[in-house]
C-alpha positions, 0 to 999 in steps of 0.5 A, a space after each residue: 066148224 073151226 075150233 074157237 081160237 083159230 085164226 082166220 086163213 088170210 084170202 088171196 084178195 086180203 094179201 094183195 091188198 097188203 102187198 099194194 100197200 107195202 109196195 107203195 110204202 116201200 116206194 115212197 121211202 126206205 124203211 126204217 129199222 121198225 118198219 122193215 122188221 114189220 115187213 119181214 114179218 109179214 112176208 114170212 107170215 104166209 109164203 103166198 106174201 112174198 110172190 104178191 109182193 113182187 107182183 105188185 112191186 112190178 104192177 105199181 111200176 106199170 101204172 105208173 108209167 100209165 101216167 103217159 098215157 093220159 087223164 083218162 087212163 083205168 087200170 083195168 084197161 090193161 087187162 082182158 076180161 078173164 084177167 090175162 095180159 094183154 100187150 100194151 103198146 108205151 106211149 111217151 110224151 113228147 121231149 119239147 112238150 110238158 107231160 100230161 097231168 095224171 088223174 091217178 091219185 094214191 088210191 087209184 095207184 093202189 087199186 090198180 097195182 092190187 088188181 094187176 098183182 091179183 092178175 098176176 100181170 108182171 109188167 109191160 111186154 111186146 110180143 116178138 114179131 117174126 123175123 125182126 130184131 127187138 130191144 128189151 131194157 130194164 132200169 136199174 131196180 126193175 125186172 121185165 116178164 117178156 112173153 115168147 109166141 113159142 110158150 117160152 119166156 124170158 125174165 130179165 133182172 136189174 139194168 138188163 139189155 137183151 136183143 131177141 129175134 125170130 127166124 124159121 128154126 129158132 129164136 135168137 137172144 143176144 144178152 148184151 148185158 145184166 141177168 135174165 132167166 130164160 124158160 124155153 120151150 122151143 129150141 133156142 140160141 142165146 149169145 152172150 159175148 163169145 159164148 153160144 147156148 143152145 137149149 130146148 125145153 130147159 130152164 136157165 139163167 144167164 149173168 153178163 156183168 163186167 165186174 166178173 166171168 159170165 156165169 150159167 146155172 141150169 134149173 131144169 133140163 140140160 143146155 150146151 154151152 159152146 165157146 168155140 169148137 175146143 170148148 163145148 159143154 153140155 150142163 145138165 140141171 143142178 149144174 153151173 158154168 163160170 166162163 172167165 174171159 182168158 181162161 176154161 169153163 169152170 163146170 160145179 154142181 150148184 143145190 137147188 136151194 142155191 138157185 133158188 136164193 140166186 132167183 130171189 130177185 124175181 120177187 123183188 128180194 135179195 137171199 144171202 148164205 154166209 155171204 161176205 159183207 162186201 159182196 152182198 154191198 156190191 149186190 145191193 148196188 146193181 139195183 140202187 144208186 144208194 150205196 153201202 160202202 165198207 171201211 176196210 177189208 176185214 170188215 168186207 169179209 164178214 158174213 151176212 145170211 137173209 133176205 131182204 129187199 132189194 130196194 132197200 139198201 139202207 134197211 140191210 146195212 143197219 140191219 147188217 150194221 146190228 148184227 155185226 156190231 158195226 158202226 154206221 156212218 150216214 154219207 150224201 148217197 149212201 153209208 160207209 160200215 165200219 168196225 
């Protein structure tokens, strides 16, 4: 019997339902400085919260999108009895023609994204087809589960484009552009401008960005990084590369602690570690068109440690703005912080 006093375990089903709220909350508008320190007190409350979060995150975006799909649209019919995924092929309305109106109130968005957390369905995905090519985007903010026929999978982040096809010896990924973490089963081959991977049985991330070197992290197992036949590499876990674009491969060891800030993101977070300002400011803008902009250089340098969610740029620069002592200038798309 518990002991008077003792507060009850919170259930799997009572999360969910809250995550869903903060979900649609967060959705609606960014937080204020009361209501963000709220959430973050509900996220550290149970580590079970912060992945319910996430999920529903991505499952409000997936019934929304069910609005395509017409009036009579349930939720569930995106899952299979026992409550696996299930492909889902995305119907868009014609251009020339108004979209159909939706029957999805606020109630059934929540019931529908606290069931699908609950299921742990991420998001849409279409199952590659053998010997053919598909395009997989993200938009900006949002993330992609895609289900692999190997047992592989892929989690693509913010404004990512991959192209990925299948033939008799490996799976081909092309990552054109963004961040994606890749789980690999069967033996595979990712291309990222002049760069080759070739992996089996590893965990890994890959980050394509214009504005700086393309960068590998292995999180298990061991990949082999080859630029061209001068310059091959086999990173094992535990292990980065930074691959400038006129210069070697840069090789270091990277904590498991490290890349589990920099996986952050597929909960719907940013984590920081004496970050500088200026760098977290250019994080946030990979995932919002709001932007923080920084006054001057010294300001820029000043360090900034948490999590916060990555949709809500303007809940970390107020926060950031009080822990700095800095002031807070409200711009037409964003905020300039300034000493």
């Amino acid at each position: 019997m518990a002991e008077a006093g003792m507060s009850k375990r919170e259930s799997s089903s009572e999360i969910n339902d809250a995550a869903a709220l903060w979900a649609l909350r967060i959705d609606d508008a960014a937080l204020d400085m009361d209501a963000q320190a709220d959430f973050d007190a509900w996220l550290e409350g149970d580590i079970r919260r912060a992945g319910a979060f996430a999920r529903a995150q991505a499952a409000l975006v997936t019934v929304k999108r069910a609005k395509a799909l017409g009036t009579e649209f349930e939720p569930s019919s995106f899952l299979r009895e026992g409550g696996t995924q299930e492909a889902v092929d995305i119907v868009e309305p014609a251009v020339d023609e108004p979209p159909p109106r939706s029957g999805l109130t606020r109630r059934r968005i929540l019931a529908g994204a606290s069931a699908l957390a609950a299921s742990g369905a991420f998001a849409f995905f279409l199952p590659l087809r053998p010997a053919s090519a598909q395009i997989y985007e993200t938009g900006r903010g949002e993330t992609r589960l895609i289900s692999l026929e190997d047992g592989s999978t892929i989690t693509m982040n913010t404004a990512s484009r991959i192209e990925a096809s299948l033939d008799d010896a490996h799976y081909l990924v092309r990552l054109i552009h963004g961040e994606a973490l890749f789980e690999v089963a069967a033996p595979f081959v990712i291309e990222a401008g002049e760069i080759a991977l070739h992996a089996r049985g590893a965990t890994f991330t890959v980050c394509r960005l214009d504005s700086r070197p393309l960068e590998v992290k292995v999180c298990e197992g061991d990949i082999e990084v080859m630029r061209d036949r001068f310059q091959t590499r086999r990173l094992g876990a535990n292990m980065q590369a930074t691959l400038p674009l006129n210069g070697d491969m840069i090789e270091s060891a990277v904590t498991p602690e490290a890349l589990a800030r920099d996986l952050a993101w597929r909960e719907g977070m940013l984590s920081f570690e004496d970050t500088p300002l200026q760098e977290a400011a250019t994080t946030f803008a990979r995932y919002s068109d709001w932007h923080i902009q920084i006054a001057d250089p010294a300001v820029g340098a000043e360090t900034v440690t948490g999590r916060f969610a990555a949709n809500n740029p303007e809940g970390f620069a107020r926060a950031a703005a009080l822990g700095l002592n800095l002031r807070v200038q409200t711009m037409r798309d964003g905020v300039m912080l300034a000493r």
